[in-house]
C-alpha positions in Angstrom: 8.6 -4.0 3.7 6.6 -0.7 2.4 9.7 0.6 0.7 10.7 -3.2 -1.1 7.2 -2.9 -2.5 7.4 0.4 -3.6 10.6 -0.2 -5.8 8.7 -3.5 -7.0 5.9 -1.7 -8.3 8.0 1.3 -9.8 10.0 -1.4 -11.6 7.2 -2.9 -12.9 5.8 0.5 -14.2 9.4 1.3 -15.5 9.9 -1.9 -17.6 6.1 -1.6 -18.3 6.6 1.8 -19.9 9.6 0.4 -21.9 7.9 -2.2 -23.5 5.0 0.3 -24.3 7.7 2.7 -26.2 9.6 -0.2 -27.6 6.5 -1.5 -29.4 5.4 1.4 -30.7 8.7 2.1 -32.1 8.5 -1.7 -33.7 5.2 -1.3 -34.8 4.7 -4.3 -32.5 0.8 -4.2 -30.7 1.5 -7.3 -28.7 4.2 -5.7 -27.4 2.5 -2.5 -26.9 -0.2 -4.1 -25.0 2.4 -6.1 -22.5 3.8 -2.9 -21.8 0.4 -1.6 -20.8 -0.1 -4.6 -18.5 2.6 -4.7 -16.9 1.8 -1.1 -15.9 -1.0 -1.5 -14.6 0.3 -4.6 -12.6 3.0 -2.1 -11.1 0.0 0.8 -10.3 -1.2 -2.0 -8.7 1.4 -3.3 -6.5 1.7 0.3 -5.2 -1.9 0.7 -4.4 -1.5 -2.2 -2.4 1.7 -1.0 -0.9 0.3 2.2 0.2 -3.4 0.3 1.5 -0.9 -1.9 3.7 1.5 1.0 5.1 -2.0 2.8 5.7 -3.3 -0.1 8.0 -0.1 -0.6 9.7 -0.1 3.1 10.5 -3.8 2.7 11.9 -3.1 -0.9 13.8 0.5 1.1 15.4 -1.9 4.2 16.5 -5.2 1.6 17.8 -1.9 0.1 19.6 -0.1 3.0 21.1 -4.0 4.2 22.0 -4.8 1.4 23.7 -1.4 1.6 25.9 -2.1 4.6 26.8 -5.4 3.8 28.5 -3.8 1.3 30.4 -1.4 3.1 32.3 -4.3 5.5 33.7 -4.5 3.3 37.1 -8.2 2.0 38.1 -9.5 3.9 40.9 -12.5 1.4 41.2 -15.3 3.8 40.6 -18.0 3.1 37.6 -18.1 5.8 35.1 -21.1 4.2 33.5 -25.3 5.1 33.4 -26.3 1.9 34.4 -30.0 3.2 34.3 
């Protein structure tokens, strides 16, 4: 899904940026100012796209982590200070 919501976000910056150019070419502020928005809505979307490949990176590592201390076997014998 990471890679979906990168192009998302770069589309939105593309079309964004567009707009921007195209207004100012027009002499057209609203236009301007949708282009702007629509930027930052795609600078956005990729934040959040890298903020979500980030915590899937960290919950795969806590995961493969925690498999591998369960395949150490139990011996039975506390490691703990219990004093």
């Amino acid at each position: 899904m990471g890679i979906e919501d990168k192009f998302d976000a770069a589309g939105d910056k593309l079309k964004g940026k567009a707009d921007e150019v195209i207004g100012k070419a027009t002499d057209d502020e609203s236009r301007v100012i949708k282009g702007k928005a629509e930027q930052a809505k795609g600078s956005v979307k990729d934040t959040v796209a890298d903020v979500k490949a980030h915590v899937k990176d960290s919950a795969d590592e806590a995961r493969a982590d925690r498999a591998d201390d369960t395949d150490v076997p139990y011996d039975g014998a506390d490691r703990g200070n219990l004093e």
